[in-house]
N, C-alpha and C positions, 0 to 999 in steps of 0.2 A: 585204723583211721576212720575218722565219720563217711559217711555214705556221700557218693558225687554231690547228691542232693544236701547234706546236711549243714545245718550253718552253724558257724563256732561260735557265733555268739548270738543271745536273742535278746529284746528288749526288755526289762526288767519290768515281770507281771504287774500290771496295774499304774504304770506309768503315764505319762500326757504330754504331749505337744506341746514345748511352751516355745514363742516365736524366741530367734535367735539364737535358739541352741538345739542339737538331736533329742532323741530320747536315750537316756542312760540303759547301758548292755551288761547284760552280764553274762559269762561260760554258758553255754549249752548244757554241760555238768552238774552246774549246782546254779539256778536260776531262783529259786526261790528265799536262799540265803546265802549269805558271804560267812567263810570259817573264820574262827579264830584259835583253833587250835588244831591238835592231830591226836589219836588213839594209840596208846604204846601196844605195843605187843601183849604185855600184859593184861591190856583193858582198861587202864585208865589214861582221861586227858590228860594230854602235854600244852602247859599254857604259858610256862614262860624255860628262858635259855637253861634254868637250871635242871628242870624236869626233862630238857633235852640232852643234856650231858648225860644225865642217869641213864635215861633212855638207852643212849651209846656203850654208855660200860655193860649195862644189861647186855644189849645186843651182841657185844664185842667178844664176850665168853674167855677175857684174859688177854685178848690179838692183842699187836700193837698199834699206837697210836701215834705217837709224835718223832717224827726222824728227823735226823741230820746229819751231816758229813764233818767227823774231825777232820781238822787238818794236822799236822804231823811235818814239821819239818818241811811246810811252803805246798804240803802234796797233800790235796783232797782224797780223803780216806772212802770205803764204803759206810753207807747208812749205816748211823747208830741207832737204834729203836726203845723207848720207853714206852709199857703196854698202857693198858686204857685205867687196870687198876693202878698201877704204879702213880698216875697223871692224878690221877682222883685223891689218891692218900697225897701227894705230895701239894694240889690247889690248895686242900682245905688246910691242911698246914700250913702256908704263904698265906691263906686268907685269913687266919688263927694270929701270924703273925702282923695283919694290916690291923687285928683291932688294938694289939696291945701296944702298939704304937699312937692307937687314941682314935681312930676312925672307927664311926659309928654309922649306922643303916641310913641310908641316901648320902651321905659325901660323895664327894668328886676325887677322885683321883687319876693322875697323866701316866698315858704310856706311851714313851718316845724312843721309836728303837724300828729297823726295819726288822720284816719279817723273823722271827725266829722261835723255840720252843718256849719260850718265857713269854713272852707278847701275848703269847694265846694261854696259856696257864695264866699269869697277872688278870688278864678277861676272868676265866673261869674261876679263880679265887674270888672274886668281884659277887659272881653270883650265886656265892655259898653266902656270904654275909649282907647280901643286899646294898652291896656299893655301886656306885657309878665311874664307869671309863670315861675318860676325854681323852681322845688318841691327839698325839701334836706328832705335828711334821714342820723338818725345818725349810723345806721346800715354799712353805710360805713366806718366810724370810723369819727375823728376829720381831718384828713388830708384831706382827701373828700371834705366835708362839707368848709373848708381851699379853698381847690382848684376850688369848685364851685363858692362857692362865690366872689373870687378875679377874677375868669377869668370873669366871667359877669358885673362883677362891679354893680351889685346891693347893692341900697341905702338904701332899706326897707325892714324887713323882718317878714312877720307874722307866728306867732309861738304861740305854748298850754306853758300854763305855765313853766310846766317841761324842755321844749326844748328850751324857752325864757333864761334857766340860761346856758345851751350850752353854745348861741350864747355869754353871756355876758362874760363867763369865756373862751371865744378865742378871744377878742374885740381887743385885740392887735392885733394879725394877719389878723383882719379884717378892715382895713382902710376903706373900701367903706361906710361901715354902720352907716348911720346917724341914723335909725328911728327903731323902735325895737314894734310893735302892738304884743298885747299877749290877745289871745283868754281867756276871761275869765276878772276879776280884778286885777293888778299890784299888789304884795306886795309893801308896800313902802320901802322898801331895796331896791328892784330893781330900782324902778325911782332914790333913792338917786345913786344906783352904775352906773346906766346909764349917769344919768347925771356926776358924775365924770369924765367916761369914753368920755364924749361926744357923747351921744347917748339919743333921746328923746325917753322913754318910753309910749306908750300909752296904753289903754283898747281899744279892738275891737271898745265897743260902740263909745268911744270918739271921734274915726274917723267916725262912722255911723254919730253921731249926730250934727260932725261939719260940713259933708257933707250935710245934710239934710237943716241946717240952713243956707247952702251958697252952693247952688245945682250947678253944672256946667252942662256944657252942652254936651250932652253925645257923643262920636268918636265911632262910629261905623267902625269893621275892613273892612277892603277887604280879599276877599279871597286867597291873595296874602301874607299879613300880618301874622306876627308869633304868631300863640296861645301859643305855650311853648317853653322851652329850656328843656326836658327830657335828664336827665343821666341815660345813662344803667348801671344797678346795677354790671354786668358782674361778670367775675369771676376772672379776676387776671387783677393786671396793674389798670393804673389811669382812672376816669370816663369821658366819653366820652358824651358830649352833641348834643342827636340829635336836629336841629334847624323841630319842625314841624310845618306846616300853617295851618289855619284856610281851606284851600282848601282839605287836605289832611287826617284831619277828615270826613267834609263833604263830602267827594267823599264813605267813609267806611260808613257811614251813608245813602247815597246816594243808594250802594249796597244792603244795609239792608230793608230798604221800595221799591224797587220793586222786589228784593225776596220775603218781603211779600207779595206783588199782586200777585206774582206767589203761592201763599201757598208752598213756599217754607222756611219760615225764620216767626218769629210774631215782631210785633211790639206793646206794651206794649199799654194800654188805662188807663184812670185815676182810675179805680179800682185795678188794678195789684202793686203789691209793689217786692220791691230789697232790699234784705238788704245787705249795703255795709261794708265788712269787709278790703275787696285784699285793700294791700298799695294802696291810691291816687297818692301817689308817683310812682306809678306804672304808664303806660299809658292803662294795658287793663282794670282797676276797671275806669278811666276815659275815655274810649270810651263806656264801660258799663253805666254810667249814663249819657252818653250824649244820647244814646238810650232809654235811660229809659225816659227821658225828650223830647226827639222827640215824646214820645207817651202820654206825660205829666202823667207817672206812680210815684207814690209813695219808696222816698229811704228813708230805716229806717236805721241809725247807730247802727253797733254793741257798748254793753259798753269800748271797748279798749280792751278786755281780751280774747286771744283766747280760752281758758280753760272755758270761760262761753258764748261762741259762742253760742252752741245751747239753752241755756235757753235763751237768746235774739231771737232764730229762735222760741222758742215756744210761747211767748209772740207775736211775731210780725208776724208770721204763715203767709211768702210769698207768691208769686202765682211764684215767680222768683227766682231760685239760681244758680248764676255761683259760680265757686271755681275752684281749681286746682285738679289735680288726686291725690295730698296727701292727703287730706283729705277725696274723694271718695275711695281711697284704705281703710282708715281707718273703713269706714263706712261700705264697704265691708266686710275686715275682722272680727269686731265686729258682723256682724250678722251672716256670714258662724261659724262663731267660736262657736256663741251662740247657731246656732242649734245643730253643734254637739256634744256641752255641756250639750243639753234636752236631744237628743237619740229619742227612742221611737216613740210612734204616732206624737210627735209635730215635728219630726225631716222628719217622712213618710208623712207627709201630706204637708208640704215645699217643701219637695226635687219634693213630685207628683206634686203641684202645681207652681213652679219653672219649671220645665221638658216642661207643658200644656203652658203657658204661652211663653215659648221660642220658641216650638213650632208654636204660633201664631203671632210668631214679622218675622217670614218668609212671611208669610201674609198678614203683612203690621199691625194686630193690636197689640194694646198697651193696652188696658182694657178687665177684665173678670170678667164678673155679681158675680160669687162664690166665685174665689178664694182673690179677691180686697179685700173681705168684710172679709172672714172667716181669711185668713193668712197674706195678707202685709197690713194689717190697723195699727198695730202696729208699722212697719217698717219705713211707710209713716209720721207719726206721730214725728217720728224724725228731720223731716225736718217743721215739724207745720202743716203736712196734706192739705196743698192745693195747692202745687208747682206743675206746667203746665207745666213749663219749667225749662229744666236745661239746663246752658253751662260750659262746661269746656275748658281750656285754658292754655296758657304758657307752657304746656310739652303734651309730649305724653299720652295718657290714657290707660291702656289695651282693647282689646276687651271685653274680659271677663265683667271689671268692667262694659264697657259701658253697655252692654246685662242684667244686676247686675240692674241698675238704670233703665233703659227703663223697663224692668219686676216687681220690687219693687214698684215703684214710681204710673208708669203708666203714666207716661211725656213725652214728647218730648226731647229727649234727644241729642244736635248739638256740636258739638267737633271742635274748633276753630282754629283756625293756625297763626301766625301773630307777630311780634316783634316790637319792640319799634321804629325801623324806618321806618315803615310802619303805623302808626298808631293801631297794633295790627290789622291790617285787611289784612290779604293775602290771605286765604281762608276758607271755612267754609264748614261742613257737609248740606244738603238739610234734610228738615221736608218728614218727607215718607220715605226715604231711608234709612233702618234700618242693613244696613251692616257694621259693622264694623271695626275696622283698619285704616279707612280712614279720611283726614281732607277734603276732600268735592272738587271741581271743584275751579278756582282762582276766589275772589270776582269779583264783576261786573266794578269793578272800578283798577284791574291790569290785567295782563299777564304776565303767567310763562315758562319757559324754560326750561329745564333738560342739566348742561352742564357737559361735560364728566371729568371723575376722573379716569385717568386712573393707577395711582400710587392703589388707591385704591380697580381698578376692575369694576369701575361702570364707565358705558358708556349708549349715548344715543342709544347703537344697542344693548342692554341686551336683552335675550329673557326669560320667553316669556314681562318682564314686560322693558321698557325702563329707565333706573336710572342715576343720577346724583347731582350734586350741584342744589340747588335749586334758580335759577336767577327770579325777577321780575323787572317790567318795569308798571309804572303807574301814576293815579293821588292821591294814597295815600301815594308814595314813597318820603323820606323827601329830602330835596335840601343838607344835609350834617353836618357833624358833628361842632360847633361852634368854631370858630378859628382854627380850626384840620384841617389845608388841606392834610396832610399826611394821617390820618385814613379816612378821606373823601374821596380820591383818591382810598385807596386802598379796599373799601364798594364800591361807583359809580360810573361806567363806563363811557366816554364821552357821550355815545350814550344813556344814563339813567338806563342802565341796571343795577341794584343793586344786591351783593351777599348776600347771606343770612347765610352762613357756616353751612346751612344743608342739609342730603342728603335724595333725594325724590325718589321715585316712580311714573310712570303712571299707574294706575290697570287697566283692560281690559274696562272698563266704563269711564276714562278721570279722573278720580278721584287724587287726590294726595296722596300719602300717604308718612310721612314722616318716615326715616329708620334709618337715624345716623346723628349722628353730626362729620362735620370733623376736628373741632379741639381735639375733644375729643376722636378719634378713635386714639388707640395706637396698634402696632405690638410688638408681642411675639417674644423672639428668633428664635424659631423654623420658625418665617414667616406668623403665623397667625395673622392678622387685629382683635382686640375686640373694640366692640361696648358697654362700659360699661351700660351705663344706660341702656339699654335694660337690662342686665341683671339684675341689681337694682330692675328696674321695675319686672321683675319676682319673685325674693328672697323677695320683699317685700310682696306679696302677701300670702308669710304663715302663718299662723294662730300666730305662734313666733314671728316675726318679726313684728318691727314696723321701722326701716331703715336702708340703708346698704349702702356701699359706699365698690366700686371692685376696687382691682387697681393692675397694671399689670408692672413689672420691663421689658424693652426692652432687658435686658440682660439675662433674666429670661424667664424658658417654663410654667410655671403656672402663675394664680390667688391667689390672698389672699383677705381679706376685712375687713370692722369692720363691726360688728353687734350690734345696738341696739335692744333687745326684746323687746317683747311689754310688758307692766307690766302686767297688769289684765290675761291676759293670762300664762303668765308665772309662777306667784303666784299659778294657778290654776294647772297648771303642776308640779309644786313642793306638792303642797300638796297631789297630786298621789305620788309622789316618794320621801316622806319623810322628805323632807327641806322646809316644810311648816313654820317653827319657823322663818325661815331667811330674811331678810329685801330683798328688790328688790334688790339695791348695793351689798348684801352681795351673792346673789344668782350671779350675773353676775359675781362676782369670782371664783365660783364653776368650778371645773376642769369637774365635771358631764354635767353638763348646758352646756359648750363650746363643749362636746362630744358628746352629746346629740343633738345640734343645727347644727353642724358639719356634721353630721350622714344623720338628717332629710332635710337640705337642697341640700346633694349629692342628696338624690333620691329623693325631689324635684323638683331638676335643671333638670336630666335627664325624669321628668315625660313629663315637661313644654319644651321637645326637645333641651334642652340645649345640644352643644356640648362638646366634653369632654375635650376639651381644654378651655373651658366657665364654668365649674364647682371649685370650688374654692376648693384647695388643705388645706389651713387653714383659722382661720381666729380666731380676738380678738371681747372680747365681752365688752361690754361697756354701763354703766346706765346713760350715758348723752344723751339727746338726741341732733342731730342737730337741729342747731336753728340758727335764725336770731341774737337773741341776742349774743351768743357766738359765730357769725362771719361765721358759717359753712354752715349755706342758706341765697342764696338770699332774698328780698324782694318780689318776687314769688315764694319762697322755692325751690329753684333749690340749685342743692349743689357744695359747691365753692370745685369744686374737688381739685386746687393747696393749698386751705388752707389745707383741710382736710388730705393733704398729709402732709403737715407741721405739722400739731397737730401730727398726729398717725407715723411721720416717725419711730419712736423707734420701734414702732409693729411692721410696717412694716419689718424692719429691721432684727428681733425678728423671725418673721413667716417666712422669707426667710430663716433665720439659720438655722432654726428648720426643714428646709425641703431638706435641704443640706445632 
């Protein structure tokens, strides 16, 4: 770790004072330039995803590389393994067979399928011939999916079977689509409905093996050349395609192996495994296995089921787990909950060993001879017991949790920063620095800015910490959104300067911390600014609770929300106080439960420093959870607040009456 003294980040040599904004930082590390690549082992530069692949087979000396779990008779089997050379002979093969199908260097081609070993081979095929991905998700609905597909004008679309009958059942609105590849074997209804439709149905292999038999010759990109067209899942309005390069990963990769030299960051080796759940569709679960493959690590697929996540983590027992903080919140609160569900000595002998252990992440350590073995062996076991590292990513984390997982785990625990047009790389926590709150100094490969808000109150002369819009300027920053030069314009400054629509912090160490987002910051009548997800983030943490959604009338001096409980907890609650007979649904009707819930999260809010114009006057309870399926979270579970308000306006509506 840097010295007490030392600051993570310094102002970029030769820079100036211009009124309204900071001066742009960059790493303590590399201050005098930003990367755009990384040094293979061999000794030359890695500049784009394909040169990172090689990379990995290099590195990988044969291991394996891509798992999964057959299933057999309804029963998930153990990992299946295909090695690193196996993946490599068989991409260029599939990507052999995308040209003889008529795709030629820059096309667009969709891959619509959740996680599996073909999602990420279809990628890698992509960057042997210099093609472009458009990942589609149906989570945006059918108009989406509509409107991705016609504005790229892709001809070819690989897809899991299930998402194969999507695309067949909008073939009308899809003029572009000639060729329809389906991970897995074609029912024959579909090749008959394809072909009516005019569209050539294939099996994955058929395109392997017609490549294989008539290999072409492989186009390797430049660094210049488009790895994807990524749509941000967003939260309201039509999906906007960021255009990223093959430059622009590798520069996020690039930062990531000389942070390692620094033991600041690790880079993964061929014994280390990931198992990949977060949407591919996503771009931070796909800068994650490009890292993982930089160090030619092992990525095992979850079975498709979040609900049997972890029995795929205990089977295939990581050395790597990123995720988002909903999930760490869960994890969270399933174990504070379970202790104070023991009591007694199993409860005193946590809390002591919890207290001891936090105590020594001031110190820099993360392991304890006694307490590892006697109390969080269990705990650890959740995760399959050999996770080194965690990352989390796409939202904020609490402090708390993060302290939660560095003390449970005994891992390295780095908290991520970074959006879809950056390549998910803007900054990152440093390995040693065990303080909290913070997303770390700007990667080695941007420079960030602080620029002033002053509607809002934050300026770059806030004392003691300097706040603002969060601007970068780099070689991970994308060239613009895809036909959009309106949304392009108004993201990318002439001079590169990119906005980011969140608002940051510098801590007294150069650190960044991020504090609100300013689309989503709304003003009370009264005049006060709320920061909802903050608060979320808070209210989600109790032991009740499994999610919450705050929402504030501009006309109006309070708070309301909805609350989802958590079940298991809450069942447990009732059979304290009598309505144990009653189904989940039937309790979150209960006029008790809403009072109850009500009650414990005022003095909650106010434990957790909430103000009291941030404590929520009512609110509705409700046994649905948010989800992707029902429209309510993103594909990184973030929550589409303008739906949410659509679904629940009646409540809303309701909870404002009632407080009249």
């Amino acid at each position: 770790m840097a010295a007490a003294s030392q600051m993570f980040s310094i102002p970029v040599p030769g820079s100036v004072d211009v009124p309204g904004e900071g001066r742009p930082r960059r790493s303590y590390l590399c201050p005098e330039q930003l990367l755009d690549s990384y040094t293979s082992v061999q000794g030359h530069k890695v500049t784009t995803l394909y040169e990172n692949f090689l990379e990995g087979v290099h590195r990988a000396k044969g291991a394996d590389f891509l798992g999964h779990r057959p299933v057999v008779d309804g029963v998930p089997q153990p990992y299946s393994w295909q090695t690193y050379p196996k993946v490599q002979e068989r991409v260029k093969d599939f990507g052999s067979g995308l040209i003889h199908l008529g795709l030629k260097k820059n096309d667009t081609y969709g891959i619509f399928s959740i996680n599996r070993a073909e999602w990420t081979m279809s990628e890698l095929a992509g960057y042997f011939f210099t093609l472009v991905s458009v990942p589609l998700y149906d989570t945006l609905g059918v108009q989406a999916i509509e409107y991705i597909v016609n504005q790229t004008e892709m001809s070819t679309i690989i897809a899991s079977p299930d998402k194969a009958a999507i695309i067949l059942n909008m073939k009308a609105s899809l003029p572009s689509i000639k060729n329809l590849i389906i991970m897995g074997t074609p029912e024959e209804a579909q090749v008959v409905e394809g072909k009516e439709m005019g569209v050539n149905v294939f099996s994955w292999t058929d395109i392997e093996r017609n490549g294989r038999e008539n290999p072409a010759e492989v186009v390797p990109p430049t660094p210049e050349d488009t790895a994807t067209i990524c749509y941000t899942s967003g939260t309201t309005g039509t999906p906007k395609g960021a255009v990223l390069s093959h430059r622009n990963f590798a520069a996020v990769l690039g930062s990531f192996h000389l942070l390692y030299k620094h033991d600041k960051f690790f880079i993964p080796n061929n014994q280390d495994i990931h198992i990949s759940y977060l949407p591919l569709a996503h771009v931070f679960e796909r800068l994650c296995q490009a890292v993982m493959i930089s160090g030619a690590a092992r990525i095992g697929y979850y079975q498709g089921d979040t609900l049997k996540l972890l029995d795929d983590v205990a089977v295939l027992r990581p050395t790597i787990f990123v995720s988002v903080p909903r999930l760490f919140n869960r994890i969270y609160d399933k174990v504070t909950a379970g202790v104070a569900a023991k009591g007694g000595i199993a409860a005193f002998l946590f809390n002591k060993a919890f207290a001891a252990k936090k105590a020594n992440l001031k110190k820099g350590q993360l392991a304890h001879p006694l307490w590892d073995r006697l109390v969080f062996g269990a705990i650890r076991a959740r995760l399959g017991g050999r996770v080194k590292h965690i990352v989390s990513g796409s939202a904020p984390i609490s402090p708390d949790v993060i302290d939660f997982l560095r003390i449970c785990f005994s891992a390295n625990v780095y908290e991520g920063y970074g959006q879809t047009e950056q390549a998910a790389g803007l900054s990152v926590g440093y390995r040693g620095d065990l303080t909290p709150g913070q997303v770390g100094p700007p990667q080695l490969c941007t420079e960030v800015k602080l620029r002033d808000l002053p509607d809002m109150k934050y300026t770059s002369q806030d004392k003691p910490y300097p706040r603002g819009e969060i601007m970068l300027r780099g070689n991970s920053v994308f060239s613009g959104y895809y036909k959009n030069q309106k949304a392009t314009d108004e993201t990318l400054e002439s001079d590169g300067w990119a906005h980011t629509g969140d608002v940051g912090a510098w801590d007294d160490k150069g650190r960044l911390v991020v504090i609100d987002r300013v689309k989503n910051i709304f003003k009370l009548a009264q005049g006060e600014y709320i920061a909802p997800e903050k608060i979320e983030a808070i209210l989600s943490k109790h032991y009740l609770v499994a999610q919450t959604f705050v929402y504030g009338d501009s006309l109006k001096s309070t708070l309301v929300g909805v609350i989802v409980p958590d079940a298991e907890t809450l069942k447990d609650w009732a059979n304290e106080n009598g309505l144990g007979s009653k189904t989940f649904e039937e309790l979150c009707k209960e006029k008790k439960v809403k009072e109850t819930l009500l009650k414990e999260l005022t003095q909650f809010g106010r434990e957790s420093d909430l103000k009291g114009f941030e404590i929520l006057k009512d609110i509705h309870v409700t046994s649905e959870l948010f989800s992707i399926e029902n429209d309510l979270l993103t594909p990184t579970f973030k929550l589409k607040r303008h739906t949410a308000q659509q679904v629940y306006q009646a409540e809303i509506d309701a909870m404002y009456a009632n407080l009249n």
